[in-house]
N, CA and C atoms of all chains as a GROMACS GRO file, in nm:
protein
  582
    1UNK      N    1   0.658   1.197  -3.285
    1UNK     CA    2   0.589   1.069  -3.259
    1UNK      C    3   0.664   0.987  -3.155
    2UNK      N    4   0.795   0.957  -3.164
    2UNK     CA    5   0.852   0.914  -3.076
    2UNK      C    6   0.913   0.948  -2.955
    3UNK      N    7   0.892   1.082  -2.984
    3UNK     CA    8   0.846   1.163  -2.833
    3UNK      C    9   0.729   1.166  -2.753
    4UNK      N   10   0.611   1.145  -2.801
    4UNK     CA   11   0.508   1.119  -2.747
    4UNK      C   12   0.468   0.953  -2.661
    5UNK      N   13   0.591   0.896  -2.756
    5UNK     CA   14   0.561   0.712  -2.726
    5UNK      C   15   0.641   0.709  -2.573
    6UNK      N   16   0.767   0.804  -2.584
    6UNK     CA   17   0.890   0.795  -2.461
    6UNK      C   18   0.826   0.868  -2.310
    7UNK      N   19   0.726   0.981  -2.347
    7UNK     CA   20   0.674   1.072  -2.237
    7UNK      C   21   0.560   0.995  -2.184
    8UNK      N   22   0.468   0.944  -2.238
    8UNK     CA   23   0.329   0.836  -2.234
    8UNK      C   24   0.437   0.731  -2.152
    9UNK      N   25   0.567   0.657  -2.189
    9UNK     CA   26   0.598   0.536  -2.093
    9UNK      C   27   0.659   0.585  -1.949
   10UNK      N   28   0.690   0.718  -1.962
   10UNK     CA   29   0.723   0.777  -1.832
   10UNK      C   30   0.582   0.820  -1.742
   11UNK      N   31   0.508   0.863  -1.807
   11UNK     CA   32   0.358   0.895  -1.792
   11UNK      C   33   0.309   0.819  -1.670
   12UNK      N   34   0.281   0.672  -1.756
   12UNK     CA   35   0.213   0.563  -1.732
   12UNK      C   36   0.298   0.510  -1.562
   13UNK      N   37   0.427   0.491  -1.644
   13UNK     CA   38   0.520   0.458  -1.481
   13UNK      C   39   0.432   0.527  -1.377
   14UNK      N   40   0.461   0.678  -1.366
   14UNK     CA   41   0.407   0.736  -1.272
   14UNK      C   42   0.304   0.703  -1.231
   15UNK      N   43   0.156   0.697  -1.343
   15UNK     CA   44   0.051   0.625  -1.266
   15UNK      C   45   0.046   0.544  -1.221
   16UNK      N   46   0.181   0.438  -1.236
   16UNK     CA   47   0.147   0.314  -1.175
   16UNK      C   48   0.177   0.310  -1.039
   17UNK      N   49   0.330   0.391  -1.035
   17UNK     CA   50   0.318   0.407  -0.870
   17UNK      C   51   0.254   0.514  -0.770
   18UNK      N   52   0.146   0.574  -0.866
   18UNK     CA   53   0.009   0.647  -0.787
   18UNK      C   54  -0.061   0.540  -0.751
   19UNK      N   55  -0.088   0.485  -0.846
   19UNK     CA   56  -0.170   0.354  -0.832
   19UNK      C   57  -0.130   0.318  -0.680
   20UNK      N   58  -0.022   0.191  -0.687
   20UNK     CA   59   0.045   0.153  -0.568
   20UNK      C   60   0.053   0.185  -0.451
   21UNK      N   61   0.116   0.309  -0.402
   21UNK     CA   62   0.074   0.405  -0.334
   21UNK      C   63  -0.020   0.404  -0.211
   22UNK      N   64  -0.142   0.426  -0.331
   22UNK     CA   65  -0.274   0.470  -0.260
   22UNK      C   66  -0.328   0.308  -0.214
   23UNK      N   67  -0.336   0.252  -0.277
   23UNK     CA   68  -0.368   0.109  -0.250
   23UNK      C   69  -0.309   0.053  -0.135
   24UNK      N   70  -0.128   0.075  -0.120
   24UNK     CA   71  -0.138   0.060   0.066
   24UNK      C   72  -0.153   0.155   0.118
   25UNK      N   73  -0.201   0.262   0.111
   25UNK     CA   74  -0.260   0.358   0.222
   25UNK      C   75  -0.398   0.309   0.243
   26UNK      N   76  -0.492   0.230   0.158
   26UNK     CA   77  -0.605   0.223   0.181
   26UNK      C   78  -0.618   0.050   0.248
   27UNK      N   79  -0.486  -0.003   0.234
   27UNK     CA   80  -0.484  -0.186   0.293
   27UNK      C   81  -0.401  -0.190   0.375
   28UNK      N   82  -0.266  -0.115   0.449
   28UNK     CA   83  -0.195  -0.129   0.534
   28UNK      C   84  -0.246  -0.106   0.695
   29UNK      N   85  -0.212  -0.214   0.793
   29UNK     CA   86  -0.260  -0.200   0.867
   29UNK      C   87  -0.248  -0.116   1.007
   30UNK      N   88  -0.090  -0.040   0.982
   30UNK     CA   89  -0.030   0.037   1.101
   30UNK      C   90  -0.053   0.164   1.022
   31UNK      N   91  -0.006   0.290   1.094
   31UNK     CA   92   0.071   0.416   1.049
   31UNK      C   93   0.172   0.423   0.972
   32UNK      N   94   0.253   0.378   1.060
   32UNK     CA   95   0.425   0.343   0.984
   32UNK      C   96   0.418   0.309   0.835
   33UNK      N   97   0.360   0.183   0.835
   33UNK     CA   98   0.359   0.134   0.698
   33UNK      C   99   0.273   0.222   0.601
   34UNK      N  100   0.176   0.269   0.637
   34UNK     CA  101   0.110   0.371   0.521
   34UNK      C  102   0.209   0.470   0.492
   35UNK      N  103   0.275   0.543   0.629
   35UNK     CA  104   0.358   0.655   0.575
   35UNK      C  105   0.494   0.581   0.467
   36UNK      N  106   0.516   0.484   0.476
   36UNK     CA  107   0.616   0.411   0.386
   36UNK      C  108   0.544   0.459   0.243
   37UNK      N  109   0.436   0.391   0.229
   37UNK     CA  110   0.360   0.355   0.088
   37UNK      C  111   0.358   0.504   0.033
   38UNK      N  112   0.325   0.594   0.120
   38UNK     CA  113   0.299   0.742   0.082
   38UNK      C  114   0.437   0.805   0.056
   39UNK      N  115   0.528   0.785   0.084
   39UNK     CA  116   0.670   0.820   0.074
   39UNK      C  117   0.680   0.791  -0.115
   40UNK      N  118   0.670   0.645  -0.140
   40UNK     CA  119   0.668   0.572  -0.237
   40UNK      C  120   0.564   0.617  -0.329
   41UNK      N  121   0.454   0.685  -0.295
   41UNK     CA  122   0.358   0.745  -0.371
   41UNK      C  123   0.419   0.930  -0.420
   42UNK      N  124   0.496   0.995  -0.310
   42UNK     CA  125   0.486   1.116  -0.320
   42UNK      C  126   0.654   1.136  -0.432
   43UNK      N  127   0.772   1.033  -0.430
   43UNK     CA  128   0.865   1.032  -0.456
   43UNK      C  129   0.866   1.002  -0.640
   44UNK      N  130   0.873   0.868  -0.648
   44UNK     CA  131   0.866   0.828  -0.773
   44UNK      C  132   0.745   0.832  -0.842
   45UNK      N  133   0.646   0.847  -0.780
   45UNK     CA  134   0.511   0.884  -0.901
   45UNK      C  135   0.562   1.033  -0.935
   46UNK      N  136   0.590   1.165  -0.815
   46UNK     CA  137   0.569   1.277  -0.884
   46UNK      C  138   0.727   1.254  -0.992
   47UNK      N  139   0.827   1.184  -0.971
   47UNK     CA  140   0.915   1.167  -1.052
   47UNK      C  141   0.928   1.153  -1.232
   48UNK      N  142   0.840   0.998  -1.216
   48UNK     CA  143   0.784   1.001  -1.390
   48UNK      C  144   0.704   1.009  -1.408
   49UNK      N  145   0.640   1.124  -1.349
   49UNK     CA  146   0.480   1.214  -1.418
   49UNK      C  147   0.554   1.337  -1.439
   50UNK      N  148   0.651   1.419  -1.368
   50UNK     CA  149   0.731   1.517  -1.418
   50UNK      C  150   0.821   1.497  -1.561
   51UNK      N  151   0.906   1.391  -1.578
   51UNK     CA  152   0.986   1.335  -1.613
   51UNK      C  153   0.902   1.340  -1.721
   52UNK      N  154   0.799   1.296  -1.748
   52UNK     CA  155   0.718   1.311  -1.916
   52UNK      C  156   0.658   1.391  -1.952
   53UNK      N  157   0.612   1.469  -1.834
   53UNK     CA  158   0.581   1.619  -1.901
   53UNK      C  159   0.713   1.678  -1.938
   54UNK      N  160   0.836   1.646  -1.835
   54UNK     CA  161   0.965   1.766  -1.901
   54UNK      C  162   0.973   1.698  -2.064
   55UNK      N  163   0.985   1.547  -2.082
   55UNK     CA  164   1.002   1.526  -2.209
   55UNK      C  165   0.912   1.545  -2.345
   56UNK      N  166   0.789   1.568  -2.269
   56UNK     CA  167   0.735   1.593  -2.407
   56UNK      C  168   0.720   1.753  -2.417
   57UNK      N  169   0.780   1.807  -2.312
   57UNK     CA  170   0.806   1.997  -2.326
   57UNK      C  171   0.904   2.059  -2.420
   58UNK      N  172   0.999   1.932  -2.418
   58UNK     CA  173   1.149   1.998  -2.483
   58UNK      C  174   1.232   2.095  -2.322
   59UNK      N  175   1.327   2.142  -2.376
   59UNK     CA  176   1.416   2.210  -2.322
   59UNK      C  177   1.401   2.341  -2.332
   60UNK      N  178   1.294   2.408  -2.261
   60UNK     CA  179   1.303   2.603  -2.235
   60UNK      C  180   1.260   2.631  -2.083
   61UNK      N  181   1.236   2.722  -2.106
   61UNK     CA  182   1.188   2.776  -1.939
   61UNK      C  183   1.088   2.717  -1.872
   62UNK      N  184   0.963   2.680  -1.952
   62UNK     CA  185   0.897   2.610  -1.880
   62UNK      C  186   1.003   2.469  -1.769
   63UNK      N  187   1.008   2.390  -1.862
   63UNK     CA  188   1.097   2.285  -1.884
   63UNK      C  189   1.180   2.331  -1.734
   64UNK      N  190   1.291   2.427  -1.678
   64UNK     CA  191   1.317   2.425  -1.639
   64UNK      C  192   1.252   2.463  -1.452
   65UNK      N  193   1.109   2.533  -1.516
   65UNK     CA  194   1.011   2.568  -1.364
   65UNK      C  195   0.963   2.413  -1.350
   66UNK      N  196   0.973   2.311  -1.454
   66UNK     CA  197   0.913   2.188  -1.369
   66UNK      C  198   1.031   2.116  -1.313
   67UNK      N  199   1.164   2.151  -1.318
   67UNK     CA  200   1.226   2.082  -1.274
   67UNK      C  201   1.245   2.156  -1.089
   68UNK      N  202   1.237   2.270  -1.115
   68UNK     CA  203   1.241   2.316  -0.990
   68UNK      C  204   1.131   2.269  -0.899
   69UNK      N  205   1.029   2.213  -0.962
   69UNK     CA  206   0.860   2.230  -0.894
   69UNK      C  207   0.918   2.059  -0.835
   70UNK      N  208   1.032   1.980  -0.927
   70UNK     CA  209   1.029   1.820  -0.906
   70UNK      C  210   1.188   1.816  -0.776
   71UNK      N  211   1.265   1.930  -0.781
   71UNK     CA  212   1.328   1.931  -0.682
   71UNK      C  213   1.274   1.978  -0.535
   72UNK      N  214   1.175   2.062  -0.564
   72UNK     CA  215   1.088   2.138  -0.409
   72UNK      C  216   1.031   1.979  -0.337
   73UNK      N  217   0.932   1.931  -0.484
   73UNK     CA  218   0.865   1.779  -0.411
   73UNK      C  219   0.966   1.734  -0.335
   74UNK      N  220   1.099   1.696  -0.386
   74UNK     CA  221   1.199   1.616  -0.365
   74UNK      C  222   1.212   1.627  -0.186
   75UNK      N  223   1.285   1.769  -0.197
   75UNK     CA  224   1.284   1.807  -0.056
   75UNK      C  225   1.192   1.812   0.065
   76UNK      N  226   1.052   1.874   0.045
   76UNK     CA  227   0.962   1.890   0.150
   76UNK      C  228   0.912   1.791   0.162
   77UNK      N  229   0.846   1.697   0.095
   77UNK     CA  230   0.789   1.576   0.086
   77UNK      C  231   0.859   1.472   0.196
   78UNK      N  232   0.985   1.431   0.220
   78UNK     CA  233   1.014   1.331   0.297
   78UNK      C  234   1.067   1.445   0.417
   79UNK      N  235   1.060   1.517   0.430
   79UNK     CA  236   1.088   1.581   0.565
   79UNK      C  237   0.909   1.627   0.662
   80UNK      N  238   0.765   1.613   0.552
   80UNK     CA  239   0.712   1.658   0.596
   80UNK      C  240   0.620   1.488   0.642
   81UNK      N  241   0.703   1.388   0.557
   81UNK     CA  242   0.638   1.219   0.633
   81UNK      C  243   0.760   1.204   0.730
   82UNK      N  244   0.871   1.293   0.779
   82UNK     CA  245   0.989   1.241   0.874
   82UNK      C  246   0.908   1.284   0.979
   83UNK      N  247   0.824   1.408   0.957
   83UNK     CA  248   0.763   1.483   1.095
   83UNK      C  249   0.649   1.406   1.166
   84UNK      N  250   0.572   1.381   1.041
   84UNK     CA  251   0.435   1.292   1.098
   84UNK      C  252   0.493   1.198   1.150
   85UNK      N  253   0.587   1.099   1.101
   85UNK     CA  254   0.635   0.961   1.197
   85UNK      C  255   0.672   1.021   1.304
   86UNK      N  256   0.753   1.100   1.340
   86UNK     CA  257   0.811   1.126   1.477
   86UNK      C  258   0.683   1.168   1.557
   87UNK      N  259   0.630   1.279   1.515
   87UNK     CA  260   0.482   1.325   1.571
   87UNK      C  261   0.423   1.219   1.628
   88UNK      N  262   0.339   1.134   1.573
   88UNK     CA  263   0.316   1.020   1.614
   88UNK      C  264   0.343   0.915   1.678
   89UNK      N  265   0.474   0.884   1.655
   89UNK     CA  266   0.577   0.787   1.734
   89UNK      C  267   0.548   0.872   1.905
   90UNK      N  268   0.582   0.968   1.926
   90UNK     CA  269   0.584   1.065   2.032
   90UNK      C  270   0.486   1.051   2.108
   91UNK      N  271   0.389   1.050   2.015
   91UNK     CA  272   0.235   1.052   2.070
   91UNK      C  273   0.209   0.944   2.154
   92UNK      N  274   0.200   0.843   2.074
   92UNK     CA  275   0.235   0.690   2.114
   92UNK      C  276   0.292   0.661   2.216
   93UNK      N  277   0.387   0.708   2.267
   93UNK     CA  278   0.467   0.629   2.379
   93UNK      C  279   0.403   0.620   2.461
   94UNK      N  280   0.505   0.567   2.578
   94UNK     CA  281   0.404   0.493   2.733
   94UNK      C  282   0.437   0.623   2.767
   95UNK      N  283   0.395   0.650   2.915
   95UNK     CA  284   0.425   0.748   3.004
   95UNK      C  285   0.549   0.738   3.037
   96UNK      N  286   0.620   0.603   3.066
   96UNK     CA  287   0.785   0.566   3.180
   96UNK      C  288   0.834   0.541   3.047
   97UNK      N  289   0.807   0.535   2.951
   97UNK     CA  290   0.981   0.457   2.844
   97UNK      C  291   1.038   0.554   2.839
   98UNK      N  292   1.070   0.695   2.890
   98UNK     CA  293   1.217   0.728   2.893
   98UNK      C  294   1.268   0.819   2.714
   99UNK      N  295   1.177   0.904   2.694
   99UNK     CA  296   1.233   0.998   2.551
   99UNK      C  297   1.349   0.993   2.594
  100UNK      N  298   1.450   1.015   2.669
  100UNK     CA  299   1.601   1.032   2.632
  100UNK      C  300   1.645   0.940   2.630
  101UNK      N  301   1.652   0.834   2.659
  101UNK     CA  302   1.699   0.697   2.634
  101UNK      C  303   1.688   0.631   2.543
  102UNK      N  304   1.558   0.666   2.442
  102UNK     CA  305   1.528   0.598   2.336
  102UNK      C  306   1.587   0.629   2.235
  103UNK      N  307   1.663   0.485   2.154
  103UNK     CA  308   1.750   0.526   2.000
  103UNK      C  309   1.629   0.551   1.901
  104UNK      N  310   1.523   0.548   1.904
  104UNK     CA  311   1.483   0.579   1.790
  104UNK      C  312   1.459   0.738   1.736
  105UNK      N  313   1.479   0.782   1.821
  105UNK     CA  314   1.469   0.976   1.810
  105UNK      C  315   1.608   1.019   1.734
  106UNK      N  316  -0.152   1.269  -2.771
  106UNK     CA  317  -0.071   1.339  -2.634
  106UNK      C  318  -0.195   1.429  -2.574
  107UNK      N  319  -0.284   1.476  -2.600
  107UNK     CA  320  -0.370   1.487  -2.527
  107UNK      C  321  -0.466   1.361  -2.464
  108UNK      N  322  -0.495   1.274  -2.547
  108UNK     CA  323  -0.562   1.199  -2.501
  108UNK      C  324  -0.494   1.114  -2.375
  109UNK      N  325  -0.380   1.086  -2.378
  109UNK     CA  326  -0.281   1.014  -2.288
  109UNK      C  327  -0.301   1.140  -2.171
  110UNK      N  328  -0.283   1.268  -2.187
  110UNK     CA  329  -0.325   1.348  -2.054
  110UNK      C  330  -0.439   1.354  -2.022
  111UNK      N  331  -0.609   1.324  -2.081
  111UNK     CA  332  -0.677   1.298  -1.980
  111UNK      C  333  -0.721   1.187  -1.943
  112UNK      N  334  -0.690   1.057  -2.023
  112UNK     CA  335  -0.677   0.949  -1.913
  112UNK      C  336  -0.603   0.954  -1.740
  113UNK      N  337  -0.461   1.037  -1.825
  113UNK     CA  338  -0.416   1.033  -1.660
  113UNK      C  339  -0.464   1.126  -1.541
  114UNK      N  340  -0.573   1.251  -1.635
  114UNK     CA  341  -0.666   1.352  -1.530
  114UNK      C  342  -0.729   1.220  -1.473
  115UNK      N  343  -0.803   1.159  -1.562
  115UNK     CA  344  -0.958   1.082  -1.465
  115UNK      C  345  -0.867   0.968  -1.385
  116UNK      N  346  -0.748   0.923  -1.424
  116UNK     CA  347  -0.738   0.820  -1.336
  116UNK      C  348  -0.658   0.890  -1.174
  117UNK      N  349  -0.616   0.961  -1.217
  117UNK     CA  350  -0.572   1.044  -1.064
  117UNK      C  351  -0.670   1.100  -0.996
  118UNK      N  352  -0.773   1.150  -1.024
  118UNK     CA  353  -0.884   1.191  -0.972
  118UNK      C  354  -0.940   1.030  -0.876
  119UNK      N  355  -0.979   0.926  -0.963
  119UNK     CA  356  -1.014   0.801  -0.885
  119UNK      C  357  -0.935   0.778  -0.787
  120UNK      N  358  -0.793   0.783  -0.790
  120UNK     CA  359  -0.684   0.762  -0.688
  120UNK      C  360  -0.751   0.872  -0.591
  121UNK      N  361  -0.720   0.982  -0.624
  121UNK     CA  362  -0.783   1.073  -0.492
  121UNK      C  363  -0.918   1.100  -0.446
  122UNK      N  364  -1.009   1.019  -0.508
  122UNK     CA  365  -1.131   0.920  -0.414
  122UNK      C  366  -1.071   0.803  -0.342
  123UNK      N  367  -1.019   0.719  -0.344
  123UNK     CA  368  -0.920   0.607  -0.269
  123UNK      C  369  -0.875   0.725  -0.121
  124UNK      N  370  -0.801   0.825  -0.169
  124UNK     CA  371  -0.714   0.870  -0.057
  124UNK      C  372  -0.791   0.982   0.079
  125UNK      N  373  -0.960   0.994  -0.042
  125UNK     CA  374  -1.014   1.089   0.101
  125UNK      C  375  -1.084   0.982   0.157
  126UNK      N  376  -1.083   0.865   0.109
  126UNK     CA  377  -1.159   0.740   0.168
  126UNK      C  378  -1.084   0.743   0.280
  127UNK      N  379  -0.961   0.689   0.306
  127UNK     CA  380  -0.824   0.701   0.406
  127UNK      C  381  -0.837   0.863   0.505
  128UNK      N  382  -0.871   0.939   0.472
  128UNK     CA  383  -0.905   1.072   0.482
  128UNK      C  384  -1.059   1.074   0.591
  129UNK      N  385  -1.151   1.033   0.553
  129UNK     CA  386  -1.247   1.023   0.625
  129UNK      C  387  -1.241   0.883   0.773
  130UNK      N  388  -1.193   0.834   0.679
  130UNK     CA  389  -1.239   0.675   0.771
  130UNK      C  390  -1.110   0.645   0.877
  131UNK      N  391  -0.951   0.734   0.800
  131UNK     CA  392  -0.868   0.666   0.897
  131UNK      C  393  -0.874   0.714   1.066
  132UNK      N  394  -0.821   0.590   1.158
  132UNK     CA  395  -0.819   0.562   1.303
  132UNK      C  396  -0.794   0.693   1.349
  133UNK      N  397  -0.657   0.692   1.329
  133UNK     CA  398  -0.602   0.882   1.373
  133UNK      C  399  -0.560   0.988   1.285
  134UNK      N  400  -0.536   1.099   1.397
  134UNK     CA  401  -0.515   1.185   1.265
  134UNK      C  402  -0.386   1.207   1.191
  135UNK      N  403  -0.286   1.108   1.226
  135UNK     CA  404  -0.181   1.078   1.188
  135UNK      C  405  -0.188   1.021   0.947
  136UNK      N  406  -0.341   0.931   1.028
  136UNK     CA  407  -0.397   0.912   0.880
  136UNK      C  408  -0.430   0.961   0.801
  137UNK      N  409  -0.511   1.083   0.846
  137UNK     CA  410  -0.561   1.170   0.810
  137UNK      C  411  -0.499   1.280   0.732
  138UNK      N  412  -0.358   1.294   0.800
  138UNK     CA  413  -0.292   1.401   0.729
  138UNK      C  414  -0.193   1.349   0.636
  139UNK      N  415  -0.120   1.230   0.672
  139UNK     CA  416  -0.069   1.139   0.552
  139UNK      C  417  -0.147   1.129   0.412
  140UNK      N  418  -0.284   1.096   0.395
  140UNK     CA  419  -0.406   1.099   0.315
  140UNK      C  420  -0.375   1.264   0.239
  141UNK      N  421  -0.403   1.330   0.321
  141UNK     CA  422  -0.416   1.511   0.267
  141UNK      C  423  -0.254   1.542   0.204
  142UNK      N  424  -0.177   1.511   0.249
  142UNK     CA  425  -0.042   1.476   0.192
  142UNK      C  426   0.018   1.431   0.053
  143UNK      N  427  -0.082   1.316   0.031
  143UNK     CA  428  -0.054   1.241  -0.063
  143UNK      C  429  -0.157   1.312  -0.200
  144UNK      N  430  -0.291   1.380  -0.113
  144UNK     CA  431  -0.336   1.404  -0.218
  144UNK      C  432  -0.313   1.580  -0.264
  145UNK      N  433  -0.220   1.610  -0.186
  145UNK     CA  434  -0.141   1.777  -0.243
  145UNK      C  435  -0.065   1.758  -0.313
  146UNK      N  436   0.028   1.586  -0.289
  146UNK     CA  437   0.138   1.586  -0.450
  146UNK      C  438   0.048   1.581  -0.597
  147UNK      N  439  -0.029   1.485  -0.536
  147UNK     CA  440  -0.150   1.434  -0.642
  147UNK      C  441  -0.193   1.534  -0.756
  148UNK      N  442  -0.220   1.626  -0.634
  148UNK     CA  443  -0.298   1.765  -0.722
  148UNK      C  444  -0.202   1.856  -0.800
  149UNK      N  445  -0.101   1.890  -0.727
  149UNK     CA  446   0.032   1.917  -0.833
  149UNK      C  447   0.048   1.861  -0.987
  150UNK      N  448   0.058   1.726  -0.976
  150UNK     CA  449   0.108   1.655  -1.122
  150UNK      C  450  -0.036   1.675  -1.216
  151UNK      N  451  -0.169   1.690  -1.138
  151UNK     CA  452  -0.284   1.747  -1.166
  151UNK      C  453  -0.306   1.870  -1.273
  152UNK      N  454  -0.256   1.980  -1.204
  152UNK     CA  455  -0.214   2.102  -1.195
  152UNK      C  456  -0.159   2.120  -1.342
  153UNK      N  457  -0.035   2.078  -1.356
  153UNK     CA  458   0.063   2.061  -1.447
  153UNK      C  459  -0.002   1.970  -1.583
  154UNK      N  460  -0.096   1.864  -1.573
  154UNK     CA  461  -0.161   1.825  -1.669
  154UNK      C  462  -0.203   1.872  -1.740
  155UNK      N  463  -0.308   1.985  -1.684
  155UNK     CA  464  -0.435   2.055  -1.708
  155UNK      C  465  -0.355   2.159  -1.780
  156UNK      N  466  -0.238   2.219  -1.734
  156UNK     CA  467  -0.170   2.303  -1.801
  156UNK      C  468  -0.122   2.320  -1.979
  157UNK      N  469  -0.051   2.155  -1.927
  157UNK     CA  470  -0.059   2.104  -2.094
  157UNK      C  471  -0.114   2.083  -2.153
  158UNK      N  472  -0.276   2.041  -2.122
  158UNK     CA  473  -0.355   2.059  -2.218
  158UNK      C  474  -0.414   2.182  -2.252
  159UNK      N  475  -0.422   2.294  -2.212
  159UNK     CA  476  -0.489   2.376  -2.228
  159UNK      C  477  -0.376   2.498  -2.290
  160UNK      N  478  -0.241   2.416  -2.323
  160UNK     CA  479  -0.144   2.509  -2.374
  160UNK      C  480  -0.092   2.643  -2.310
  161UNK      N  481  -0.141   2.640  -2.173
  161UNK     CA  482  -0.124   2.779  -2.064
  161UNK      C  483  -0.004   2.759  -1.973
  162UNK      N  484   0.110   2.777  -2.015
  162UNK     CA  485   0.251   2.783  -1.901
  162UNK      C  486   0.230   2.836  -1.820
  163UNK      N  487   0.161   2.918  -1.762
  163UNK     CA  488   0.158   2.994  -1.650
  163UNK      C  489   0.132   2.901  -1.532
  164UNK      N  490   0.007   2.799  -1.539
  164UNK     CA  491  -0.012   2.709  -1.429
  164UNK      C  492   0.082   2.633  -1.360
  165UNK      N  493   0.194   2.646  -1.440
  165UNK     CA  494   0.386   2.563  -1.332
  165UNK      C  495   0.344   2.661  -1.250
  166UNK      N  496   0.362   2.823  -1.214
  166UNK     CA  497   0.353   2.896  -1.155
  166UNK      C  498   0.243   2.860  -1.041
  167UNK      N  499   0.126   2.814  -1.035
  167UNK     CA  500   0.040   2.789  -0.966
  167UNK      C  501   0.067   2.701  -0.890
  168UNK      N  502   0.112   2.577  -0.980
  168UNK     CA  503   0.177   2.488  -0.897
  168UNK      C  504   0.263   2.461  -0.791
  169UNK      N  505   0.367   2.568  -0.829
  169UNK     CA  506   0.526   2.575  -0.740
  169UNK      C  507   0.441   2.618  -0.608
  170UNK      N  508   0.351   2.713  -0.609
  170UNK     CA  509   0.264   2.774  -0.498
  170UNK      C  510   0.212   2.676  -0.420
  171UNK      N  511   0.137   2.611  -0.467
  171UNK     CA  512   0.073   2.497  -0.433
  171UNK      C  513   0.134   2.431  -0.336
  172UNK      N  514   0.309   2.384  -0.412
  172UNK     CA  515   0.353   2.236  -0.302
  172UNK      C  516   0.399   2.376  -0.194
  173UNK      N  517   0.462   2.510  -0.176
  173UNK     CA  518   0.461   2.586  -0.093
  173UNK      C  519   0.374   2.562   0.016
  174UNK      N  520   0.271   2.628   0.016
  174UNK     CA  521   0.129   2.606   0.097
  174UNK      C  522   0.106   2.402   0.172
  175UNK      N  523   0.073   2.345   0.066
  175UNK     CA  524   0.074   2.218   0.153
  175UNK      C  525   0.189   2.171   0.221
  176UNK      N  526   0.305   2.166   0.208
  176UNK     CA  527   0.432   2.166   0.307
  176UNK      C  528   0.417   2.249   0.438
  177UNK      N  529   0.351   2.400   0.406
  177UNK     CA  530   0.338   2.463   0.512
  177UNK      C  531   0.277   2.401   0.645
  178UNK      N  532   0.132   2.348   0.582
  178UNK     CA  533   0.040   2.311   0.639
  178UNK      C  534   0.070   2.202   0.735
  179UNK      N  535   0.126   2.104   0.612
  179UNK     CA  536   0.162   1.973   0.662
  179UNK      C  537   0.292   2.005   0.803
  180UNK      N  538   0.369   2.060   0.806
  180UNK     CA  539   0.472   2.109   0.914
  180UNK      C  540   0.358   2.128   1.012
  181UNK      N  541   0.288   2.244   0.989
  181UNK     CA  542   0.199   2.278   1.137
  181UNK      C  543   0.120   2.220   1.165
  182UNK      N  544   0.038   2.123   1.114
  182UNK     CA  545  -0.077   2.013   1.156
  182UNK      C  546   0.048   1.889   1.294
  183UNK      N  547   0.162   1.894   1.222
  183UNK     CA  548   0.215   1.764   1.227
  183UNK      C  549   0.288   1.815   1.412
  184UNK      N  550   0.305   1.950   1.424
  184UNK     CA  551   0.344   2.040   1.557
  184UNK      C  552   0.237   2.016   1.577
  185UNK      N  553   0.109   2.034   1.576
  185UNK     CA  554  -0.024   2.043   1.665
  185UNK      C  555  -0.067   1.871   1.763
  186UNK      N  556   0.024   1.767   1.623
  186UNK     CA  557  -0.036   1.675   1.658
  186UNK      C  558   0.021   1.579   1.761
  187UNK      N  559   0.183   1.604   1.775
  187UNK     CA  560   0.276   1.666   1.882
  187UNK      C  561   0.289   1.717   2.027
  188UNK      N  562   0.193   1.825   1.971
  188UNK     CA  563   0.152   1.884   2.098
  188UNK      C  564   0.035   1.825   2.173
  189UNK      N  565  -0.005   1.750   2.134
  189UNK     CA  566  -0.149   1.676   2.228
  189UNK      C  567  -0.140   1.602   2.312
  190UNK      N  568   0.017   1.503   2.268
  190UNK     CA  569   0.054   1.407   2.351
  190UNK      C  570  -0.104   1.298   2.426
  191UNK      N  571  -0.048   1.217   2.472
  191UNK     CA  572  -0.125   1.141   2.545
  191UNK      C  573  -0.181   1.013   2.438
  192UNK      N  574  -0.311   0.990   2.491
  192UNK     CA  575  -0.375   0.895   2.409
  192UNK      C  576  -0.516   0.936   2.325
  193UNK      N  577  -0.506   1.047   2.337
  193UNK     CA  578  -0.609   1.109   2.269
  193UNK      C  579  -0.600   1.109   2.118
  194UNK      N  580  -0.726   1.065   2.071
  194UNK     CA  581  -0.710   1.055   1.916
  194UNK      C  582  -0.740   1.169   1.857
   0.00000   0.00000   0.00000
């Protein structure tokens, strides 16, 4: 029972920052800032939505393929919103500002 | 504990009506693939729901596949979009 009350408040977290999330992807008014919100959507939502399925799994093998499935998110996820910003940023520029000069690369 | 997992099926599903909204309507395709992005984690924690309710471990397995493939994707859309340069949307 009180495993079910602890996994449901990890649960819920998560939906909330699904919730969040999507809501500035659907009200923000640049790129940049959506890819922020989506960062914030792909990080800590898949965090405690994993986080309460591992707890209401217990400790076996499963248990341990979701932790691997919550370290893969971990990794590809902000390297695959590092690409779109740069992608874009790139896209964006003037013709003369100078890619080698610029600190933001 | 089932019921607490399909509230959170139907309410992630609504979220990912929100995100093909962003998906259809956004400016560029910068939006577009951010949107498809958000809704491959989406479908993951999805994935893994459906699992627990239906008492079938095997679907982690489906899953791990899953974020495989959309990472893939997401890398090569994000080279294509790169490669266009200019002001073309």
């Amino acid at each position: 029972m009180i495993k079910t009350i602890i996994a449901g408040i990890f649960i819920f977290g998560g939906l909330f920052f699904f919730m969040v999330g999507t809501l500035g992807i659907l009200r923000f008014p640049d790129v940049f800032t959506r890819i922020h919100s989506a960062a914030k959507c792909d990080t800590l939502g898949a965090l405690l939505s994993l986080m309460g399925l591992i707890i209401f799994n217990g400790f076996n093998w499963t248990a341990l393929k979701l932790i691997l499935v919550l370290i893969f998110i971990w990794i590809t996820n902000p390297t695959a919103t590092h690409l779109i910003g740069k992608a874009e940023y790139l896209r964006t520029l003037d013709e003369g500002a100078g890619i080698n000069k610029d600190e933001n690369i | 504990m089932v019921k607490i997992l399909v509230f959170s099926i139907i309410f992630l599903s609504l979220t990912i009506m929100g995100c093909i909204y962003r998906a259809i309507k956004g400016p560029s395709s910068a939006d577009r693939l951010i949107a498809i992005n958000v809704i491959g984690t989406k479908t993951i924690i999805l994935i893994l729901m459906v699992s627990f309710i239906l008492h079938e471990t095997y679907f982690v397995d489906v899953a791990l596949v899953y974020a495989l493939i959309s990472f893939i994707a997401s890398v090569v859309i994000s080279n294509y979009i790169e490669s266009l340069g200019g002001k073309s949307r």
